[in-house]
C-alpha positions in Angstrom: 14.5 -11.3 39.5 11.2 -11.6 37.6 10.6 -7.8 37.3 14.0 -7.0 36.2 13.9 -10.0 33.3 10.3 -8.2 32.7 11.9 -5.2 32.9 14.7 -5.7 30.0 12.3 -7.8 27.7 9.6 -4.5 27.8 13.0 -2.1 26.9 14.0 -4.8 24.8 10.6 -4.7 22.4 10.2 -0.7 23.0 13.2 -0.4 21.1 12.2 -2.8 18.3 9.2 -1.0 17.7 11.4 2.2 17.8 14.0 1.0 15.2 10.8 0.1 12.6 10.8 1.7 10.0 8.8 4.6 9.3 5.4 4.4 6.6 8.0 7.2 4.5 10.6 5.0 4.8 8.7 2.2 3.3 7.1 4.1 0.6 11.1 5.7 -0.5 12.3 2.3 -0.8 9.8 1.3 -3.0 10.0 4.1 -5.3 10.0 2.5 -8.9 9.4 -1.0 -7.9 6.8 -2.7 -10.6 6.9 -6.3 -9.8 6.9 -8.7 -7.0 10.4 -9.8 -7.7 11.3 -6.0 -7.1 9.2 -5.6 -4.1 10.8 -8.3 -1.9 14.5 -6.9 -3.1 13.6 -3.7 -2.1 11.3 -4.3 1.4 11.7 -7.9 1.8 8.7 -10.3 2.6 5.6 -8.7 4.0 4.5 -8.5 7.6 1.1 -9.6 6.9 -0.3 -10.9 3.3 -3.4 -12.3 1.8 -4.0 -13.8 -2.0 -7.3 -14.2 -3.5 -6.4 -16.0 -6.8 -4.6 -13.6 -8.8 -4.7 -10.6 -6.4 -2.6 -10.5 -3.1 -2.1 -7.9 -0.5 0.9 -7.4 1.1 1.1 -5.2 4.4 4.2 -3.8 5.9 4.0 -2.9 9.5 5.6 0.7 10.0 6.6 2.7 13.6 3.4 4.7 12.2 1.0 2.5 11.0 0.8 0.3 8.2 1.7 0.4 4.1 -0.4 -2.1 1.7 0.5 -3.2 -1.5 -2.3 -4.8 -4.0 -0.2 -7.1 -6.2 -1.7 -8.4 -9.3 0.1 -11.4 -10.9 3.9 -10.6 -10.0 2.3 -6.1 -11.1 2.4 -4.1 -8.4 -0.8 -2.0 -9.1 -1.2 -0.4 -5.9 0.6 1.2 -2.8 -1.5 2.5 0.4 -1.1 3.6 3.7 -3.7 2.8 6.2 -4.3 6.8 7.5 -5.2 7.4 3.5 -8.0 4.2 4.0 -9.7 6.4 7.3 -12.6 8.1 6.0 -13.6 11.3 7.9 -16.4 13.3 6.3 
């Protein structure tokens, strides 16, 4: 009984993870958006965030990896994705 309940809760978050949204996805739907108001229409609230006074990051968890957006006052200045932060020389 306990592996099958295991069982069906490990297919159960495989397939979350699965339906995620891809990094592309997130980036499309946030084509043209300027201000926080915008952002959360178009993504809704952020996985992850973090606010130093005026500045705040928002991070969206993708099926990929992860897209950040740096958010000054209610501007959104800045959109990244976390394979573009990786620096191989």
């Amino acid at each position: 009984m306990k592996k099958t309940v295991l069982a069906i809760l490990l297919l159960a978050l495989a397939g979350c993870a699965a339906l995620a949204p891809s990094k592309r996805d997130i980036a499309r739907k946030s084509v043209g958006v300027d201000t926080k108001q915008q952002l959360l229409a178009a993504l809704g609230g952020p996985d992850d965030a973090m606010r130093m006074g005026l500045v705040e990051q928002w991070t969206y968890h993708a099926r990929d990896g992860e897209v950040m957006f740096v958010i000054i006052g209610d501007q959104v200045t800045l959109q990244a994705s976390d394979d573009l932060l990786k620096f191989e020389p």
